[in-house]
C-alpha positions in Angstrom: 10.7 -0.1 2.9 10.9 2.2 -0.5 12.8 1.6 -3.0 16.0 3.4 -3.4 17.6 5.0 -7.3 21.7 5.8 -7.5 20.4 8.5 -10.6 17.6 10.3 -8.8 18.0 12.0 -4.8 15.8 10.2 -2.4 13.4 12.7 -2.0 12.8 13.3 -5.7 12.5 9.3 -5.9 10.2 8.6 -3.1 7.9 11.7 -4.0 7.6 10.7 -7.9 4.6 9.7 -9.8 4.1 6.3 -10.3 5.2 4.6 -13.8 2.5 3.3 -16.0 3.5 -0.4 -14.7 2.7 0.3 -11.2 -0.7 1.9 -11.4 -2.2 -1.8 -11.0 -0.3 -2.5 -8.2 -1.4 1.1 -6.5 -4.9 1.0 -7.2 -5.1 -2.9 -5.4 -2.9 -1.6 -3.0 -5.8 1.3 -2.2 -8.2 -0.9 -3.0 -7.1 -3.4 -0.3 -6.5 -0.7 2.1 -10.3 0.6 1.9 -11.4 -2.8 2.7 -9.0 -3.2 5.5 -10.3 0.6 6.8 -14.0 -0.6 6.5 -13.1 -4.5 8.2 -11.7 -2.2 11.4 -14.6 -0.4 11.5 -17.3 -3.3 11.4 -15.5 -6.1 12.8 -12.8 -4.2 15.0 -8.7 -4.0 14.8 -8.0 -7.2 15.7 -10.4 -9.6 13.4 -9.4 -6.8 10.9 -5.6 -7.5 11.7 -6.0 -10.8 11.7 -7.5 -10.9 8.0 -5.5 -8.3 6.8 -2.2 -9.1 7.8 -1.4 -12.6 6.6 0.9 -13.5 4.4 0.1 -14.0 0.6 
């Protein structure tokens, strides 16, 4: 789920840009979800699924 803030409305939260600390995380995050895209395509959903959804 996302993240919730007390300060800031949910909307505003849950549309912001991303702090400086999280870029790493987003651009594995994209990163990981281009693989997954090009796995489906060449290997099919479910040896894709399989790969991509374990647990770390």
């Amino acid at each position: 789920g996302v993240g919730r803030s007390d300060i800031i409305p949910t909307d505003r939260f849950v549309l912001s840009k991303f702090r400086p600390d999280e870029k790493p995380l987003m651009e594995e995050a994209v990163s990981r979800a281009a693989d997954a895209v090009e796995a489906i395509l060449s290997k099919g959903h479910k040896k894709a699924m399989n790969t991509f959804n374990q647990r770390a």
